[in-house]
GUNUTI-220913 format. One line per 8 residues: number of its first residue (from 1); their letters; for each residue x, y, z of N, C-alpha, C. Coordinates in steps of 0.2 Angstrom, whole numbers, plus 5000, padded with zeros to 4 digits. Example, Ala and Ser with C-alpha at 12.3 -4.5 7.8 and 13.67 -1.06 7.14 Angstrom:
2
1 = AS = 5066,4972,5039,5062,4978,5039,5066,4984,5039  5064,4989,5035,5068,4995,5036,5064,5000,5039
// end
This chain:
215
1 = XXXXXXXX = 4930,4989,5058,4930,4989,5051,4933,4995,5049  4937,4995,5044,4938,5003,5041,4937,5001,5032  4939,5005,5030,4940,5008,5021,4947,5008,5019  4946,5002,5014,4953,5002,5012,4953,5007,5005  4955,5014,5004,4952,5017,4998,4957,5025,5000  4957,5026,4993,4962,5033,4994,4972,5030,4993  4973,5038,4997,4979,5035,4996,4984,5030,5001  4988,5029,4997,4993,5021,5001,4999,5024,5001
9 = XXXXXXXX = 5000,5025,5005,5009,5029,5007,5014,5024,5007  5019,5023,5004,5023,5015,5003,5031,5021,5006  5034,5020,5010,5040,5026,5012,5046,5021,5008  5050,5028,5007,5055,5026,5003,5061,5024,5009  5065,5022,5006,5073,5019,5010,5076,5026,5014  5075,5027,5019,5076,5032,5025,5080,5031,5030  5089,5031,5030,5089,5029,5036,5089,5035,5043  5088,5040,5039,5089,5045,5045,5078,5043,5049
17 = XXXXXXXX = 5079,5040,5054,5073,5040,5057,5068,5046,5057  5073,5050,5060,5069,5056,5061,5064,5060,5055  5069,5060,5051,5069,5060,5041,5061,5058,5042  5062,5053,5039,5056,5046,5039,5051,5047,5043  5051,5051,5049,5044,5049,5052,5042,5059,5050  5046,5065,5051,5045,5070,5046,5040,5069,5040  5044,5065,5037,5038,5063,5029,5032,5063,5030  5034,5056,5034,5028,5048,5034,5021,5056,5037
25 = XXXXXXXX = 5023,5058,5044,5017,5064,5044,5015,5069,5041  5021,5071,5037,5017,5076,5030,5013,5073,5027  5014,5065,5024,5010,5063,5022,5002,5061,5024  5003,5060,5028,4996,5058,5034,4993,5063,5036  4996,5070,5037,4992,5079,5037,4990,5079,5030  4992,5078,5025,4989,5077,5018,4985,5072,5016  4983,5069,5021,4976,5062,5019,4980,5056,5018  4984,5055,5017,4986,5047,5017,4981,5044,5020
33 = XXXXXXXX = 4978,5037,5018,4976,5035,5023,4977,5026,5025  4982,5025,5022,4986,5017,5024,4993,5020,5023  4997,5017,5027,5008,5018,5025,5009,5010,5027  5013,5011,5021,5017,5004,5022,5025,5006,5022  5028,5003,5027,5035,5001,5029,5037,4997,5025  5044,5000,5022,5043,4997,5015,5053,4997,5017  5057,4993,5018,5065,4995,5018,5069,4988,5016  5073,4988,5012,5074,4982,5008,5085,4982,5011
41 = XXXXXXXX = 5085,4987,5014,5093,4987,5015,5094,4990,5021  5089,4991,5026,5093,4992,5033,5092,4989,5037  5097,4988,5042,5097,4980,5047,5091,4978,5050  5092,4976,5054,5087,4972,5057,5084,4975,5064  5090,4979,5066,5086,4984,5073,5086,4988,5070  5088,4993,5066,5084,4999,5064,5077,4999,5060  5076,4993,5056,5070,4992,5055,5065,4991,5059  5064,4987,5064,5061,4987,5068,5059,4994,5073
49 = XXXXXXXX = 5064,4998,5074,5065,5005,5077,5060,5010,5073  5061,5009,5067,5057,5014,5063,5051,5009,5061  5049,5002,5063,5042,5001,5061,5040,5002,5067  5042,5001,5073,5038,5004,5080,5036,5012,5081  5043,5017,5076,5041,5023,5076,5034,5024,5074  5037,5023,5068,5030,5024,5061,5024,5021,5067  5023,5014,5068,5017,5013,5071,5011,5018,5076  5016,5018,5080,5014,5026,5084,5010,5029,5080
57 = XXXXXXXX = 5015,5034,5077,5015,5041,5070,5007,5038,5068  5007,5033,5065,5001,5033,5061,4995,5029,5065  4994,5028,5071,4989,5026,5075,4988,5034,5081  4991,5039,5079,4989,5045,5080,4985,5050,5076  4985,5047,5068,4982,5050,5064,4976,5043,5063  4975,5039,5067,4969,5032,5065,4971,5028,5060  4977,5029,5056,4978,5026,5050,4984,5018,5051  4980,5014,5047,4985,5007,5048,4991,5007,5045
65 = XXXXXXXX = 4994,5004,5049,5001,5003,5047,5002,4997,5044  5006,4998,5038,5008,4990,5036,5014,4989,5034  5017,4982,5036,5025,4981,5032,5026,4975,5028  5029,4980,5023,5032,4976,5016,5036,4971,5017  5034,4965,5015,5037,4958,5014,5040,4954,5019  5040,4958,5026,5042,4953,5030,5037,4952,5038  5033,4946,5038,5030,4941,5041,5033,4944,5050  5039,4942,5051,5043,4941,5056,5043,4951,5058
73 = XXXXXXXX = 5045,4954,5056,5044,4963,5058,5036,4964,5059  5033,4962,5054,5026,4964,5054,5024,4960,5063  5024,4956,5065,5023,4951,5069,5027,4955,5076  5034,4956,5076,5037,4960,5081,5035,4968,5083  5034,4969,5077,5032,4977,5080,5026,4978,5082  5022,4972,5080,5014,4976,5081,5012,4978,5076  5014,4979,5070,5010,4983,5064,5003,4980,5062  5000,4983,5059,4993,4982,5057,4992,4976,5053
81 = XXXXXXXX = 4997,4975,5049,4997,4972,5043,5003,4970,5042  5003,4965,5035,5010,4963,5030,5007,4965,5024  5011,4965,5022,5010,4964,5011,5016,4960,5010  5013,4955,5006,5016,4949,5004,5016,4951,4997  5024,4948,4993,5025,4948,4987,5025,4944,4984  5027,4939,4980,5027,4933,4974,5033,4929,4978  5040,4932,4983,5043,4927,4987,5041,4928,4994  5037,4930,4997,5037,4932,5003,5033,4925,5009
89 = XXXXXXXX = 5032,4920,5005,5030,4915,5011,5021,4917,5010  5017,4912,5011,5010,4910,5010,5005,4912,5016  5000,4916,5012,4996,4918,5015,4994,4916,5019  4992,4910,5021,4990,4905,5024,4994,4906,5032  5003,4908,5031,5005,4906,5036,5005,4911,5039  5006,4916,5035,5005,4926,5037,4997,4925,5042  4992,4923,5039,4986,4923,5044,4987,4920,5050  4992,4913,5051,4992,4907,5057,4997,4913,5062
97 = XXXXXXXX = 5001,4919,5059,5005,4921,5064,5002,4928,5066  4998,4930,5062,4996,4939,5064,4988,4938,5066  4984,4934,5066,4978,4932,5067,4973,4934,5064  4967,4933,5064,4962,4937,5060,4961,4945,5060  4965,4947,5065,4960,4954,5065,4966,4959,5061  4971,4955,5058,4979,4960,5056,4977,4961,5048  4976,4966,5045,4977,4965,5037,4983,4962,5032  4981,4959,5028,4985,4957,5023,4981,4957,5017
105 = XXXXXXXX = 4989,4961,5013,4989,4963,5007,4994,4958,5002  4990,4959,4997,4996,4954,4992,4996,4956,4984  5001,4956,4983,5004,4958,4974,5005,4952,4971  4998,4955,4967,4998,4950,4961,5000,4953,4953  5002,4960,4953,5009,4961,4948,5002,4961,4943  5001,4957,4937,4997,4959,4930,4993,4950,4930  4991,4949,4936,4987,4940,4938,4981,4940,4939  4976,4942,4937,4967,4940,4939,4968,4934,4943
113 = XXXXXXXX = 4971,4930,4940,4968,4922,4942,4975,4923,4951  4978,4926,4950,4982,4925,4954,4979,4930,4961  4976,4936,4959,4971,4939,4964,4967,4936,4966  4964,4931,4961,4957,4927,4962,4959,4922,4968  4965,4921,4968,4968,4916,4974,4969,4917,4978  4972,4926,4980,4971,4927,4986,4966,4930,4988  4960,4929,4987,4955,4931,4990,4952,4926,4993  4952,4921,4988,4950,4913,4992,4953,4913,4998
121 = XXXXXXXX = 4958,4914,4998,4962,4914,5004,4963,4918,5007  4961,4922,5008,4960,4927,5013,4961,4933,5014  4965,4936,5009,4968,4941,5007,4962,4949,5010  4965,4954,5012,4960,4958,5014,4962,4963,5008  4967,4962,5004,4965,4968,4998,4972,4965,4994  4971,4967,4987,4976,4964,4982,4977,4972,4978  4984,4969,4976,4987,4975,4970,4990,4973,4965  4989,4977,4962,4991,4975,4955,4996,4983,4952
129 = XXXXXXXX = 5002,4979,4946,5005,4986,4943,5010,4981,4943  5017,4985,4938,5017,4992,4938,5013,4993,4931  5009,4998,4934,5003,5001,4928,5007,5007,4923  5012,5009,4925,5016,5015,4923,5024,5014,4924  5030,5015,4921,5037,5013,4922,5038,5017,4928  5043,5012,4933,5042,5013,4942,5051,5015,4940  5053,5018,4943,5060,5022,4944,5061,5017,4953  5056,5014,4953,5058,5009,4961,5059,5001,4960
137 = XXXXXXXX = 5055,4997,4953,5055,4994,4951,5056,4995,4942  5062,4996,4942,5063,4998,4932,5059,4991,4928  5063,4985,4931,5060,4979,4926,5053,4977,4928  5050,4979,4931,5043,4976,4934,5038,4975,4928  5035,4971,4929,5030,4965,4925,5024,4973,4923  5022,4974,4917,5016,4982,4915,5012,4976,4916  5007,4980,4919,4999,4978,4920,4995,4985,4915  4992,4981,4914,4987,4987,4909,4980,4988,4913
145 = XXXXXXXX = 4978,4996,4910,4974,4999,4915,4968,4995,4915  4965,4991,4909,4956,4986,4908,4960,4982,4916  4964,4976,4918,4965,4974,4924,4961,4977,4928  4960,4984,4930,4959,4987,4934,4950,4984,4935  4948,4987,4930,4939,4986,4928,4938,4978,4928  4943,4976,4926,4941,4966,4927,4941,4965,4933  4945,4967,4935,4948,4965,4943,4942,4967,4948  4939,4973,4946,4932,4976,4951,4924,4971,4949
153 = XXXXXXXX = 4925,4966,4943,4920,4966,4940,4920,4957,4943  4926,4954,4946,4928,4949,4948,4930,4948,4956  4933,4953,4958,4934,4952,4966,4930,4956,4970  4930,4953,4975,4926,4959,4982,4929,4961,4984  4936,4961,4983,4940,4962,4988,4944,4970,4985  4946,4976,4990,4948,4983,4989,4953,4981,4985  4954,4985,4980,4959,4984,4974,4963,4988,4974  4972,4990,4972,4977,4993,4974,4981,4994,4970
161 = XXXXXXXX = 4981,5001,4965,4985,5001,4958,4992,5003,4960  4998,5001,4958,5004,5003,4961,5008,5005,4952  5014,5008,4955,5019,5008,4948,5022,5014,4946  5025,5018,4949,5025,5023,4941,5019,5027,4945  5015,5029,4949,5009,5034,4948,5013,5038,4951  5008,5046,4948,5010,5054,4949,5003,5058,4948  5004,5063,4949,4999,5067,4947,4997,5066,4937  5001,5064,4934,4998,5065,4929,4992,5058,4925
169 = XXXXXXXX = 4993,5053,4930,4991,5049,4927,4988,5045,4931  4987,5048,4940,4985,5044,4944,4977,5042,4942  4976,5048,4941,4966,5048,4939,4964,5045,4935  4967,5043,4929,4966,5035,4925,4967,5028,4930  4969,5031,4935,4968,5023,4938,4963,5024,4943  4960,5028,4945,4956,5030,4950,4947,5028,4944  4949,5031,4939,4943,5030,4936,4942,5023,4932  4947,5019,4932,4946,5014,4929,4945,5008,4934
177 = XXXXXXXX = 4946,5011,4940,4942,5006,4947,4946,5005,4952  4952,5007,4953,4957,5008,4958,4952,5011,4964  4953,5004,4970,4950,5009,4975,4957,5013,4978  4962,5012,4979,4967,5014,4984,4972,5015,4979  4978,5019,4977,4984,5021,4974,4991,5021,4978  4994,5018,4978,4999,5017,4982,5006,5019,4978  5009,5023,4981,5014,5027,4980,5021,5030,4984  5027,5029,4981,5034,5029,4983,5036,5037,4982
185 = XXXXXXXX = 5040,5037,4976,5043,5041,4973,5036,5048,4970  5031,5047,4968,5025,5050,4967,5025,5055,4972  5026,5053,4978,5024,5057,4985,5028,5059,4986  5034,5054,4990,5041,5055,4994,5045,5060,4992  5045,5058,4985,5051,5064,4982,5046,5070,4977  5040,5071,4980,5037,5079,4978,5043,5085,4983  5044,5091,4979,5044,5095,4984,5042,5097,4991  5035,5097,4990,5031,5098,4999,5026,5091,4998
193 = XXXXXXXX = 5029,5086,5002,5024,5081,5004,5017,5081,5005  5016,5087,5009,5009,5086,5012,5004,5090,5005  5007,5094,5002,5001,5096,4995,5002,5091,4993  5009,5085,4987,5007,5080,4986,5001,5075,4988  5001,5075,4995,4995,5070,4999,4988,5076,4998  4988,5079,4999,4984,5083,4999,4981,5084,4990  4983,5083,4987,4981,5082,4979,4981,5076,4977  4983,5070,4978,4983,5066,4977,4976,5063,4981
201 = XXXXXXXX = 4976,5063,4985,4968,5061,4989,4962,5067,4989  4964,5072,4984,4959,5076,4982,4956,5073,4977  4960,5069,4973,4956,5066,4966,4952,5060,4967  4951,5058,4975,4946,5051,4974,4940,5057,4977  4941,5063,4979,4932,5064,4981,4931,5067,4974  4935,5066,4972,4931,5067,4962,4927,5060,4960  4929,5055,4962,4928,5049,4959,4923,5046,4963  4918,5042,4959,4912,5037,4962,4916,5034,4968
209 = XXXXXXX = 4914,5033,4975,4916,5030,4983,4914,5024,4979  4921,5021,4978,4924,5015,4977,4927,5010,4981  4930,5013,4988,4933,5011,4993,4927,5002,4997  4931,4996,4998,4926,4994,5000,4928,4992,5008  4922,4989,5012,4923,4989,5018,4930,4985,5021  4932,4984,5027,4935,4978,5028,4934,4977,5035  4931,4968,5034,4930,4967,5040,4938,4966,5045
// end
């Protein structure tokens, strides 16, 4: 079992590998404790290349690895995990190919009823956003911060605020029930990555241990 709670490292579009796993460790010396492989424009063997790096990189530091939206990489490389998006294929088939013991994450944008579904089904953590305007996603759907307290008051399952978060406003979603903050541009494009992480996950030992199990 581990703790899905704290910070969520989502890497930004990187094709210099080397670049990318540089970061990705700053991050993770600075407390990251989930990174998601996250690349929407590089081919299909370099993706691959940099989720087998990554993989490694973050099973040195014990931290899971996951990838963004695609079933098929997740499945090839070995990673921990998928996070599924609103086109990314049913949760249902993501479990028949990675097996029970793989995490899946799923975005449900500003949906209770729509989290509430994936937890029936099986979901090992759900997120919600953009809570703040995302320079990664400019038109994304505002989820408001009460979601956050509904969403703890209704699922059991570890909760994931995404969008827009920074230092100035990360702490209103930590305090309004966010077990875990997942961040792009927040992290990746600070000056020195590892104070980023390392401030950013200093704000949940401020906060009531919110993080929940997973089996």
């Amino acid at each position: 079992m581990m703790r899905i709670s704290g910070l969520y490292a989502i890497t930004p579009e990187q094709p210099d590998t080397a670049l990318l796993l540089s970061q990705v460790r700053a991050a993770l010396i600075g407390g990251a404790r989930m990174v998601q492989y996250r690349s929407k424009s590089m081919d299909a063997a370099l993706q691959h290349e940099q989720a087998s790096e990554l993989l490694e990189l973050c099973h040195a530091f014990e931290v899971p690895l996951i990838v963004n939206d695609s079933l098929r990489l997740a499945d090839l490389s070995g990673a921990d995990g998928v996070h599924l998006g609103r086109d990314d294929g049913s949760l249902r088939q993501a479990r028949i190919v990675l097996g029970s013991e793989k995490v899946i994450g799923v975005s449900c944008y500003d949906n209770l009823e729509l989290a509430m579904q994936a937890e029936a089904e099986g979901a090992d953590y759900v997120a919600f956003g953009s809570f703040f305007p995302s320079t990664t996603k400019p038109g994304a759907v505002t989820a408001p911060l009460s979601l956050l307290n509904e969403a703890k008051t209704r699922l059991s399952v570890p909760v994931v605020a995404i969008g827009g978060i920074n230092m100035e406003n990360a702490a209103s979603l930590i305090a309004a029930g966010a077990d875990s903050i997942a961040l792009i541009t927040g992290l990746f494009d600070a000056p020195d990555i590892q104070i980023a992480a390392q401030q950013y996950s200093q704000l949940f030992s401020h906060a009531p241990m919110t993080g929940q199990m997973l089996h």
